[in-house]
Every structure is written in structure tokens, then in C-alpha cells.
N, C-alpha and C positions, 0 to 999 in steps of 0.2 A: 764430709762434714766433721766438725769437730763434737766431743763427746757432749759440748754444752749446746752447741746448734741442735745435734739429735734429742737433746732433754728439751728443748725448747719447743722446735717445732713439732713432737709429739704432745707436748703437755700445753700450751699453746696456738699455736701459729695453725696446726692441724686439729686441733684439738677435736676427738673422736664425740660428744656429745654435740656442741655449739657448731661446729663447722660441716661433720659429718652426719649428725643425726643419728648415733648409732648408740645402744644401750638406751634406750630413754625409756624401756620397762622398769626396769631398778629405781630409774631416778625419778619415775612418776609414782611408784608405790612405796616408797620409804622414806621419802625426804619429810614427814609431818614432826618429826625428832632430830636433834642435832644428832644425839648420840650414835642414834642409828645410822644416819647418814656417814656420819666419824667410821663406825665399825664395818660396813657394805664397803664403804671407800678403801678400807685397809687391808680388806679381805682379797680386791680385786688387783689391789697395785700390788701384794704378796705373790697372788696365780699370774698376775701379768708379767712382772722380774721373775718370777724362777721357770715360767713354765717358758719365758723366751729364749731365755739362759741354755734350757734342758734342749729347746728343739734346735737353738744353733749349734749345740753343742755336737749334736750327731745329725745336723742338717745332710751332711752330704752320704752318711747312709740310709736314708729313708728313701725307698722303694716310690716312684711316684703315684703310682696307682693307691698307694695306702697311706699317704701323707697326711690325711683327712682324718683318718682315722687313729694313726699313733699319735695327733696334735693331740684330738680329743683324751685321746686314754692320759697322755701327759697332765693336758687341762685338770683333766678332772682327781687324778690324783691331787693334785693341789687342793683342789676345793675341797674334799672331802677332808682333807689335812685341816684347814681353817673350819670346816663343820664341825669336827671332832673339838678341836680347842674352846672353840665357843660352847657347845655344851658341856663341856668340861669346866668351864673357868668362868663363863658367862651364862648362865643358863637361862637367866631372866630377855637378854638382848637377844639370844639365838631363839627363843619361843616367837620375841617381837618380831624379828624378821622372819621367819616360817621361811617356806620355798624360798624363797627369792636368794639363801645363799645358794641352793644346788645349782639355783639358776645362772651361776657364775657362768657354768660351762659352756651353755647356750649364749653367754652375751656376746652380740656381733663384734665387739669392740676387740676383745680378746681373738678370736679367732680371722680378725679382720688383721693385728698385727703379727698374728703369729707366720702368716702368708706374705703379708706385705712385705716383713722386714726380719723377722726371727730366722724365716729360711732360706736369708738370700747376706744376709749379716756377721759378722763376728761377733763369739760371744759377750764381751763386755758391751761392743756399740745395739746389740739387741735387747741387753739387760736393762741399758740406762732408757732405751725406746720403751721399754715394758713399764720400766720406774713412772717416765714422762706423762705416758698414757693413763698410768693409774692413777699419778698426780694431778692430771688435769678432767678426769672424771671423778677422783673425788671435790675436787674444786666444786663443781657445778653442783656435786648435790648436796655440800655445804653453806655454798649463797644461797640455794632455793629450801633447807632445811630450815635457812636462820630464819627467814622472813617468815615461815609458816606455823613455824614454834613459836615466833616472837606475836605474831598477832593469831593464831591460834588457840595458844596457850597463856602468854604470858610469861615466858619462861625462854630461858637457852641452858641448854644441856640440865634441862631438868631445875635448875636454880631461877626462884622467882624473880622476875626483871622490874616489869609493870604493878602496881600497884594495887587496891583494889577501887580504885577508880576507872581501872583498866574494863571495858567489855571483850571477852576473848567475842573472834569472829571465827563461826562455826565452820563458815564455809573453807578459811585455810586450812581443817583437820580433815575435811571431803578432799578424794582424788581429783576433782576437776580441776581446783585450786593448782595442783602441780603442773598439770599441763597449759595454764595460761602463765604460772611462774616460768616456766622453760620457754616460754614461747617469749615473753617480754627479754628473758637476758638475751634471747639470741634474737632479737631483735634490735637493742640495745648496742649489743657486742658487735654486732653485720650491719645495725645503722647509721646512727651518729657516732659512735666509737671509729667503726670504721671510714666514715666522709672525712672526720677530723685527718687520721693519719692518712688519706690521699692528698686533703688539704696543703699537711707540711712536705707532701714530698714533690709540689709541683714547684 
């Protein structure tokens, strides 16, 4: 494939939340904010490109039996790198997110391309798959942030939208809220998104 096929079908066409179902802890507990959703997304497509980058790059020295093990230590150097920034620079957004940045290292997503394609890949075609991947899970918790800040709050990225005519609904700032959001776009995106493009292809 070519470098834009592997951005696509990673950020896309495979896309790890909607098509795989995978990370959908992150994106059921942060999506109630744009911003936050903007900052968890940027955090992840960072550890996703470098830390692909790092295990293609010494893919073929890594001992099989401990493969598992240097991803993670890789991983998580990353994340701790974006934990530190955000307290640093950010102190307000990394309080708002709490755990859920450590939680980087744990996300299926990440450790689901690290195996799939970082250590079977060259470095740039695994980098632009880590970019892809990141791109297309912060996608997902950008649409389900807007909708939940917009009728939640009244507001995107913090700036009032709605007026005070507006009633915020309480229920989009509650967890449950996210998980019938993620459930409709991939519903959306796998049902009639999807019949259409069989549609034009018969």
C-alpha cells in the first residue's frame, strides 16, 4: 500500500474505535468537553507515531518472548512524556482528565497496532499507521464531544454557542450519554453510510 492508503485505511476504512471497537474507555469518559476530547486525541496520535516509529525501528531486535513487554516500556515512556507536558503547561486540562492520560498505555488501540503493523512494518509506513490511527480515534471523540458540550452545556470548546433560551440537557454531561452517542455514530457509519456505498458499487 501506498503511504496514503496506510493513513487511510488506519484512520478510516479500519478505523480502531467505529469498525473495531477498541479504546472506547477514553472515549466514553472524556468526550463531555471539546477541549478535553482535542487534548486525550493529541496525546494518543503523539504515543501512537513515536512509539510505532520506536518499535519498527528496532522491530527486528526484540527477543520474541519479551515483545510485549519492551512495546509497553516503549508506550509508556511516551505517555509519561505527554503527562509531564500537560502538567506543566496545562495544569487545568490534565487535573480534568485525571487517570485516563496513564491510561494511554493500556489503550487496546495502541498496543493492538503496535503488533499488528509497527512490528511487521517500516519505519515511516508504521509511523503514518500510528498518525492514521490517532487521527481517526481522535475523530470519534470529537463528533461525540461536540454533540455533548453542545447540548450539555451550551457551549464548544468552552465559548458560548446557544443562547439563554437554550435548556442545557443534563443527561449529555452523565456517562450514559456517551455510550448511546458511540453507539448511534457507529450505527450510522456501519448502517446507512455503509448500504449507500454498497449501493454505488453494484
Amino acid at each position: 500500500m501506498t503511504k496514503k492508503q496506510i493513513f487511510i485505511t488506519s484512520a478510516f476504512t479500519e478505523n480502531s474505535v467505529w469498525k473495531q471497537i477498541l479504546g472506547i474507555c477514553s472515549a466514553l469518559a472524556v468526550t463531555n468537553i471539546m477541549m478535553n476530547s482535542l487534548v486525550m486525541g493529541l496525546g494518543v496520535i503523539f504515543t501512537l507515531a513515536l512509539s510505532s516509529l520506536s518499535i519498527s525501528l528496532i522491530r527486528n531486535y526484540i527477543p520474541r518472548r519479551v515483545r510485549m513487554m519492551v512495546q509497553t516500556l516503549i508506550i509508556a515512556s511516551y505517555v509519561i512524556i505527554v503527562d509531564i507536558f500537560l502538567k506543566a503547561y496545562f495544569p487545568e486540562i490534565s487535573k480534568s482528565l485525571g487517570p485516563y492520560v496513564g491510561l494511554i498505555i493500556t489503550n487496546c488501540i495502541i498496543m493492538g497496532r503496535m503488533e499488528a503493523f509497527a512490528a511487521k512494518n517500516r519505519p515511516v509506513e508504521a509511523m503514518i499507521d500510528g498518525i492514521g490511527a490517532g487521527v481517526g480515534y481522535t475523530l470519534v471523540l470529537l463528533i461525540i464531544s461536540f454533540v455533548r458540550e453542545l447540548f450539555g452545556f451550551g457551549s464548544l470548546f468552552g465559548l458560548q454557542i446557544l443562547g439563554g433560551w437554550w435548556t442545557n440537557w443534563s443527561i449529555m454531561v452523565m456517562a450514559p450519554s456517551a455510550f448511546f452517542m458511540l453507539a448511534i455514530l457507529i450505527w450510522i457509519i456501519e448502517g446507512p453510510l455503509a448500504a449507500r456505498r454498497s449501493a454505488r458499487k453494484v
